[in-house]
C-alpha positions as CSV (number, residue, x, y, z in Angstrom):
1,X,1.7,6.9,24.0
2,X,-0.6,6.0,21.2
3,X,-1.5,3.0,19.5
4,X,0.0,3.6,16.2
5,X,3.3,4.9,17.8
6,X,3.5,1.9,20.2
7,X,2.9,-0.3,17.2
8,X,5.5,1.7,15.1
9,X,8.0,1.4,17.8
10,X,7.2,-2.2,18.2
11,X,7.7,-2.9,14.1
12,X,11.1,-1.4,14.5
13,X,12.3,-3.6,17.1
14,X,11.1,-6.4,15.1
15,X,12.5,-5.1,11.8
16,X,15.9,-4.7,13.9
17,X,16.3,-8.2,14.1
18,X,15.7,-9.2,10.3
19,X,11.5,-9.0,11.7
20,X,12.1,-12.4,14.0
21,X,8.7,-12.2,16.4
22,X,10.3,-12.3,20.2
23,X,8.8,-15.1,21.9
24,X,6.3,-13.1,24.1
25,X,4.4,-11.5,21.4
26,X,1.2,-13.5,19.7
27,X,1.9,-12.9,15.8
28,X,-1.3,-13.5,14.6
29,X,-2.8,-11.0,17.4
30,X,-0.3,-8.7,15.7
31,X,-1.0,-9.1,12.4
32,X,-4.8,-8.3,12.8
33,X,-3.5,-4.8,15.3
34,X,-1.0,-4.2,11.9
35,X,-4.5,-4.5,9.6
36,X,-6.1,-1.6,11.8
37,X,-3.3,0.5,10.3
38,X,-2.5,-1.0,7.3
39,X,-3.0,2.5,5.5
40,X,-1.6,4.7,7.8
41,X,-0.4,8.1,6.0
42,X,2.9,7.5,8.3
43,X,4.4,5.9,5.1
44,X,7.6,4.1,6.9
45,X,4.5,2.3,9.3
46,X,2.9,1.6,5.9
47,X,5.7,1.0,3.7
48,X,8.5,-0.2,5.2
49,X,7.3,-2.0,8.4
50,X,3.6,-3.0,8.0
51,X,4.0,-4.5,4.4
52,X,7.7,-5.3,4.6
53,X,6.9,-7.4,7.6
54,X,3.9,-9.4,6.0
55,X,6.2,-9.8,3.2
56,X,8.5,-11.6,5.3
57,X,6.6,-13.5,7.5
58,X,4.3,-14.6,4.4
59,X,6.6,-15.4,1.4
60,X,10.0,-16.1,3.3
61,X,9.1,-17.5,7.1
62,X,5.6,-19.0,6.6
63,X,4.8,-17.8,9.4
64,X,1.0,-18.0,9.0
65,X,-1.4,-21.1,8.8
66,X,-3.9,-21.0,6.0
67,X,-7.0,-20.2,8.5
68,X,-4.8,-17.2,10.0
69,X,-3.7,-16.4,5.7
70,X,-7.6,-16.7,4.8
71,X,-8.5,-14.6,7.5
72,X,-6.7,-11.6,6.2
73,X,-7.8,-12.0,2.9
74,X,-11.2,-11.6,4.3
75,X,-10.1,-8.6,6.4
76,X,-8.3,-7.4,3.2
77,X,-11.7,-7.6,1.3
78,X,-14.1,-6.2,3.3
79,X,-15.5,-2.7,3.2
80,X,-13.4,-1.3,5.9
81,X,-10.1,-1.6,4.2
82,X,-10.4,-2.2,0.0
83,X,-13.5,-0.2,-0.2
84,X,-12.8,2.3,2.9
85,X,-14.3,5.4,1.6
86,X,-14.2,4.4,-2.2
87,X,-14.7,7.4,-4.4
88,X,-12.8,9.7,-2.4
89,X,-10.0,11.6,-3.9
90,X,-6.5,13.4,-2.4
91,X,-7.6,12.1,1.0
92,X,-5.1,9.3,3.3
93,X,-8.3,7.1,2.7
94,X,-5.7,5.6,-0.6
95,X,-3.6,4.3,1.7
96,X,-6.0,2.2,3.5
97,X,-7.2,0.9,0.2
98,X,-4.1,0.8,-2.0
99,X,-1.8,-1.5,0.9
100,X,-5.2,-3.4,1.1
101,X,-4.5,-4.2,-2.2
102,X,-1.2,-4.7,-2.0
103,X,-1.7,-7.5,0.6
104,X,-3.3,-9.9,-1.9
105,X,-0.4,-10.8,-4.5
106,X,1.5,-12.0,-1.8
107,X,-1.2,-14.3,-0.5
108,X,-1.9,-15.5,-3.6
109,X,1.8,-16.2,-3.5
110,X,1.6,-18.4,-0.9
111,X,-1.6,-20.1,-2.0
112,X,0.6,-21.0,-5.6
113,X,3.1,-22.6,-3.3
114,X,0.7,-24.6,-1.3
115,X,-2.8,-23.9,-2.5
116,X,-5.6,-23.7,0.3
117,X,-8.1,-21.3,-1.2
118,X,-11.1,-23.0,-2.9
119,X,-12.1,-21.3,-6.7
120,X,-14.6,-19.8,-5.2
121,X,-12.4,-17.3,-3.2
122,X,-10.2,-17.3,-6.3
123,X,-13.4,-16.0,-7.9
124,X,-14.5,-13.7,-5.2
125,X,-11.2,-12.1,-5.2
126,X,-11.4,-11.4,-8.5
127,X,-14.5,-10.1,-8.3
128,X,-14.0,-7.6,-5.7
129,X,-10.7,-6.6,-7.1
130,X,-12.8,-5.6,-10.4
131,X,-15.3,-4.0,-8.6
132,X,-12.6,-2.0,-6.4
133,X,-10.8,-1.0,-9.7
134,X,-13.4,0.5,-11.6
135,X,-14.6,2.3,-8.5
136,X,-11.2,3.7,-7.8
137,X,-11.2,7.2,-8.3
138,X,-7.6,8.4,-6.6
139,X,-5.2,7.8,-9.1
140,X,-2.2,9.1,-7.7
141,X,1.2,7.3,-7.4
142,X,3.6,9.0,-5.7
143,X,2.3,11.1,-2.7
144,X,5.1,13.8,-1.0
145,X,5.6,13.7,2.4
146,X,3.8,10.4,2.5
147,X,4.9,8.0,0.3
148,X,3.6,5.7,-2.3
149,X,-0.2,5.3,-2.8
150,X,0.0,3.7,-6.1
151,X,-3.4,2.1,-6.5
152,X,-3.7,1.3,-10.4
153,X,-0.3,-0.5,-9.8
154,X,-0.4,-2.3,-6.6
155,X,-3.8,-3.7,-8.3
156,X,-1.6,-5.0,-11.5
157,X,0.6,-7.1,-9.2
158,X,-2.4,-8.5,-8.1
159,X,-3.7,-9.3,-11.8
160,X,-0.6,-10.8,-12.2
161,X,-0.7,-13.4,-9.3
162,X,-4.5,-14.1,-10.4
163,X,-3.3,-14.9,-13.5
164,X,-1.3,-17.6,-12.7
165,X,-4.1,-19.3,-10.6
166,X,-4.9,-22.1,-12.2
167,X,-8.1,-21.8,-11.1
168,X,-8.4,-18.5,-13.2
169,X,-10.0,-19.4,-16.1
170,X,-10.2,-18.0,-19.6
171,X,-13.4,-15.8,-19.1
172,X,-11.8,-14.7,-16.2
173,X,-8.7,-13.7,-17.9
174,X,-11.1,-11.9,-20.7
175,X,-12.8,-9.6,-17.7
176,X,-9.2,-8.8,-16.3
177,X,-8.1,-7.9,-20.0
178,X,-11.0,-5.2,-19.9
179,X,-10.8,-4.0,-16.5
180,X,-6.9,-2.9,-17.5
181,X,-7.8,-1.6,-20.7
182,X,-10.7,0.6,-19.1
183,X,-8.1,1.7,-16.3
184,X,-5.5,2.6,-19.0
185,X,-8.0,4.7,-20.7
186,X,-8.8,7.3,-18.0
187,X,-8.3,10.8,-18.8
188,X,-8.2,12.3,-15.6
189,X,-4.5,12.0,-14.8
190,X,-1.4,11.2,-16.4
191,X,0.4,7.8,-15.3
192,X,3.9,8.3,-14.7
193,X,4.7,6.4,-11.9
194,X,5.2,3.0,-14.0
195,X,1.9,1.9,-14.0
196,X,1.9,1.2,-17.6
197,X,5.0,-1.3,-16.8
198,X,2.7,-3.1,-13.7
199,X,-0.1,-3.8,-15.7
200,X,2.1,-4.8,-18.4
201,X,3.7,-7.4,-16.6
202,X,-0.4,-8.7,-15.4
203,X,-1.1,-9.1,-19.6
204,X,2.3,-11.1,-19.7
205,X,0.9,-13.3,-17.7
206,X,-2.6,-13.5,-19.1
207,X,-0.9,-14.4,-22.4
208,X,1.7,-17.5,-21.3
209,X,-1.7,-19.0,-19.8
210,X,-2.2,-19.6,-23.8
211,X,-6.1,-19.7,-22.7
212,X,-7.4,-17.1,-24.9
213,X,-8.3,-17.4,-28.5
214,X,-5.5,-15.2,-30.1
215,X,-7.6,-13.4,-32.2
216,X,-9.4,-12.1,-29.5
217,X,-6.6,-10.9,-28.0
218,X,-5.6,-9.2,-31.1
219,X,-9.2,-7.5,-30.7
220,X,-8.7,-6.7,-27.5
221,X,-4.7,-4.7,-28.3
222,X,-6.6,-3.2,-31.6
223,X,-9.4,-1.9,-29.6
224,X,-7.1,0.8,-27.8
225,X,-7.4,3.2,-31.2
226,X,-11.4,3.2,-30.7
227,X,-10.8,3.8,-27.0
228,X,-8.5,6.7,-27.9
229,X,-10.5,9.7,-28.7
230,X,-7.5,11.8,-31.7
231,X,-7.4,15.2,-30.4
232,X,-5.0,17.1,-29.3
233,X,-3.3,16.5,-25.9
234,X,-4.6,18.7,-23.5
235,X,-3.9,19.2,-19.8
236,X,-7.7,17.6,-19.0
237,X,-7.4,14.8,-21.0
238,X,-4.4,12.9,-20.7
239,X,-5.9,9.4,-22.5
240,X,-3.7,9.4,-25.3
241,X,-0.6,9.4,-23.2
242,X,-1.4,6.7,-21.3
243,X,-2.4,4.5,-23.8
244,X,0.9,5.5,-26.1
245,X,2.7,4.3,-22.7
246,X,1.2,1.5,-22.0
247,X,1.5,0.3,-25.8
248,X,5.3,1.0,-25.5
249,X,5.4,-1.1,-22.8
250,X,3.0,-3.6,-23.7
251,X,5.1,-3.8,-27.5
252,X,8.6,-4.1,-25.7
253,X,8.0,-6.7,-23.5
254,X,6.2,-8.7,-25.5
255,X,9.5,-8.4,-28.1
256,X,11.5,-9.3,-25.5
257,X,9.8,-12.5,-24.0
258,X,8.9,-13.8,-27.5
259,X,5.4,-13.7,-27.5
260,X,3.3,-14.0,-30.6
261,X,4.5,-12.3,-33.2
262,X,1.2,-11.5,-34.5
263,X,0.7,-10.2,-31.8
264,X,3.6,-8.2,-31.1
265,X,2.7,-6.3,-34.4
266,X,-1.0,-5.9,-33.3
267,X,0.5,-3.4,-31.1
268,X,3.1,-1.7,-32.8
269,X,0.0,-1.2,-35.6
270,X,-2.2,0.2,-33.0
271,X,0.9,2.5,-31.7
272,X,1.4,3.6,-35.1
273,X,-2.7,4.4,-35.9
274,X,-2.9,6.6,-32.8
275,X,0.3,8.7,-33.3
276,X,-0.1,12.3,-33.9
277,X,3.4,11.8,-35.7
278,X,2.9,9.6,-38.3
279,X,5.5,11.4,-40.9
């Protein structure tokens, strides 16, 4: 039997009984064999056992200690799992990277509740997180046969949990602002898994901080028609449509949680200069 499929098989026992650890298994000894094959292309491993279960045992049970939470950010970070083969494309390396990712919100989570990470991990999660994102080259959300990979997004949720850091500071918040916007503006591939609405949800949170100067933030929303290049739609360049979306988003939510209203119109301005449909 192999490793992954005695692993898989010993998830769904576990996940069998609401994923309550029996008392002969070592969890943390678990957790690290689970990290191995955090991105296996086997997406119910991946999905709905691997993550699922640190879900659980992080945010509900609280199950880990913060040495044993610390040491899987560090194992999260490293160059075998968020930068595992950065800069491929269409290969299962995503998965390894993307569920890397995905890992961080929900310590962060847990560090909110009872903190036990010192700024400077604050800051070198952030750090690696941009680096990560503007290396990030496989874009895609939804992978047949395999399940999500879901990069762009999965690193939103994370945005959004760093925002609400306290020990995130305002030129911290600025670089994250600019690390989305550059994201949004790619042209290699259209975004239509609801990425748009993930990293929405991250600039929510940037904004209640109230840390930024508000007409920088105005700059910032504004900036989107210089980084829109007016041409035609085209199936090579798909910029304009994810900008348009992620404005939609950005200009609804923002309506709807009563943020600045300045602001608010900042973006429906913006929306309105890059429209081919103005009429």
């Amino acid at each position: 039997m192999s490793t992954t499929t005695d692993l898989k098989e010993q998830l769904q026992t576990i996940a069998s009984n609401d994923f309550a650890i029996p008392e002969h298994i070592e969890l943390f000894t678990l957790a690290l064999r689970m990290m191995d094959h955090i991105g296996s292309p086997d997406k119910q491993l991946r999905d709905d056992l691997i993550y699922t279960a640190f879900a659980t045992w992080i945010l509900e049970n609280h199950l880990f200690d913060s040495d044993q939470l610390h040491q899987l950010l560090m194992i999260a970070l490293d160059d075998q799992h968020i930068f595992y083969f950065i800069g491929e494309t269409n290969t299962d390396s995503i998965f390894t990277r993307s569920f890397s990712v995905l890992l961080l919100p929900l310590i962060l989570i847990a560090h909110r509740q009872k903190p036990f990470l010192p700024k400077s991990e604050i800051t070198r999660i952030k750090e690696r997180l941009l680096q990560y994102l503007f290396a990030e080259k496989d874009l895609r959300g939804y992978v047949e046969g395999k399940g999500w990979a879901h990069a762009v997004a999965h690193v939103g949720d994370v945005f959004d949990d760093l925002a609400q850091c306290l020990e995130v500071e305002s030129a911290d918040l600025s670089e994250i602002l600019e690390a989305i916007a550059a994201k949004i503006c790619v042209d290699s591939i259209p975004y239509v898994h609801e990425e748009d609405e993930r990293m929405t949800t991250a600039v929510v949170s940037i904004l209640r901080r109230q840390l930024l100067d508000e007409t920088d933030v105005e700059n910032w929303i504004r900036s989107f028609a210089t980084r829109v290049q007016k041409t035609e739609p085209s199936p090579a360049n798909h910029t304009h449509l994810n900008v348009k979306n992620f404005l939609r988003s950005l200009y609804f939510r923002m309506y709807q949680q009563d943020i600045e209203e300045k602001l608010t119109q900042a973006v429906a301005e913006t929306l309105h200069e890059i429209s081919y449909y103005k009429d």
